[in-house]
C-alpha positions, 0 to 999 in steps of 0.5 A: 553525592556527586554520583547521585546528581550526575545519575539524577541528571541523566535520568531528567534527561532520559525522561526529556527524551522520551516526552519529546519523543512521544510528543514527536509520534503523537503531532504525527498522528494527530497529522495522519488522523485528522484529514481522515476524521474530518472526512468521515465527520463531514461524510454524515454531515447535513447539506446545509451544515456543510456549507453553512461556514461553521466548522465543526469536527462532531455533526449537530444532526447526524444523517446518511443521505450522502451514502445513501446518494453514494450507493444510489449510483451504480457508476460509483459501485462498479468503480469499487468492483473495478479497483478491487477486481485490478487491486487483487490481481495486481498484487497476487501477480506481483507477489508470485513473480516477485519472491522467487525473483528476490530469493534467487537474487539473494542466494546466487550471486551472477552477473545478471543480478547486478543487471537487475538491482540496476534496474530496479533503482533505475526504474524508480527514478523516471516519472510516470508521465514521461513513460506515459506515451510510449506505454500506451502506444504499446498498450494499442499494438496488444489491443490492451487499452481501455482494457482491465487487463491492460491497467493490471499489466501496467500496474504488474510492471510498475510495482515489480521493482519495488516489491522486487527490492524489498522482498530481497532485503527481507531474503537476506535476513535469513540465515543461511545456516537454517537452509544449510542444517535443513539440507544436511537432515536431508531437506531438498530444495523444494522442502527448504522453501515451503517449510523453512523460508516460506513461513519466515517471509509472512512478515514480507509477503503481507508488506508485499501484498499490502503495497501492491494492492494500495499502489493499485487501489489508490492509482490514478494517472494511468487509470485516467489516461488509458480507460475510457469505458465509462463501465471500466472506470476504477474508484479514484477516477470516478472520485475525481468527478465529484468535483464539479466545473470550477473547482464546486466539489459535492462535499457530502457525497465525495467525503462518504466516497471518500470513506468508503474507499479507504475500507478495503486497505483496513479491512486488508491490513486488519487480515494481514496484521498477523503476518507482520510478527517479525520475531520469527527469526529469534532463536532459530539460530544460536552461537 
């Protein structure tokens, strides 16, 4: 009898547990989602209902006039072509400086990697603004500035050292006796990483290109600060300027800019959720 309460109470417990537990997960949802279904309900609200006082999460009348506006001005397009065009770049040239940087620095072990992972930690301590001056005054000697090439070099170095980082940790999960049992049947260097260790690193390569091309997508200092073309301007800048003179927001048009920002990094998510199975590892080594 005695048995059965004290296995009964640590059921009740377990069950405790783990509804606090999902209602921990669920406030966070509610917390990440709400901003974003606010935005998109108030995207396809009336003028006159958005700034009627009357809160309301479901539109009484449902209209498209603030996207209508929003694809009406070629500013805003060329800004989405801008951002996806810097997005890409970025995140291919990261990712492809990145993963043979993280494998070598996972698998030789010199001096010089120490140099690097302290540079790595060390880079994400300073703020961008304190680099700010200098970068640009670089960025003038190359003639990069007011220039997508340039933002994209900026945005290259700035993303490198953590995508570097987190490339490497995925590197060393790998087993090394997989690289070893493929070199003993006879695999050379070049076959052990296209056919072994590339196709264990989808999962890390999707994350890489995931963050660089959210980091570039969504920045906004350094676009800010070194375009100056009205032609080059990149979606978060021109966003900015939805924000009239003391603050005087238009509402409908910024929240329907706002959606249509967020479409590219689902859309890109959506293709690269295949890639963030992570159980590829399992059974590939026993005992």
């Amino acid at each position: 009898m005695q048995i059965s309460n004290i296995l009964s109470s640590r059921s009740l417990k377990r069950r405790i547990t783990r509804f606090l537990m999902h209602g921990l997960i669920l406030t966070f949802l509610v917390y990440l989602l709400f901003p974003l279904i606010w935005m998109i309900s108030t995207s396809f609200k009336p003028t006159a209902e958005i700034y009627s006082g009357i809160p309301s999460l479901i539109p009484k009348v449902f209209t498209g006039e603030h996207y209508l506006t929003v694809f009406q001005e070629k500013r805003l397009l060329m800004s989405i072509a801008n951002s996806l065009y810097v997005g890409v770049i970025t995140s291919i040239i990261v990712v492809l400086i990145s993963l043979p940087a993280a494998y070598a620095l996972s698998r030789y072990k010199t001096a010089v990697n120490k140099l690097v992972m302290g540079w790595i930690l060390t880079s994400q301590i300073f703020p961008a603004i304190l680099i700010m001056i200098p970068l640009f005054l670089v960025l003038r000697s190359l003639h990069l500035t007011d220039t997508l090439s340039g933002l994209v070099l900026v945005y290259v170095v700035w993303d490198i050292p953590f995508v570097l980082w987190m490339l490497q940790g995925y590197v060393k999960e790998i087993p090394i006796e997989l690289e070893e049992a493929a070199a003993i049947d006879g695999a050379n260097q070049t076959q052990i990483i296209y056919k072994i260790i590339m196709p264990l690193l989808l999962p890390a390569i999707g994350a890489a290109v995931l963050f660089a091309f959210i980091s570039a997508w969504n920045e906004f200092f350094f676009a800010l600060v070194l375009l100056k073309s009205p032609d080059l301007t990149t979606l978060p800048v021109e966003l900015a300027r939805y924000t009239g003179i003391e603050g005087q927001a238009r509402t409908g048009p910024l929240a329907a800019a706002s959606f249509i920002a967020t479409i590219p990094s689902i859309i890109l998510f959506a293709i690269l959720r295949k890639w963030f199975s992570s159980g590829a590892l399992q059974g590939a080594v026993k005992g």
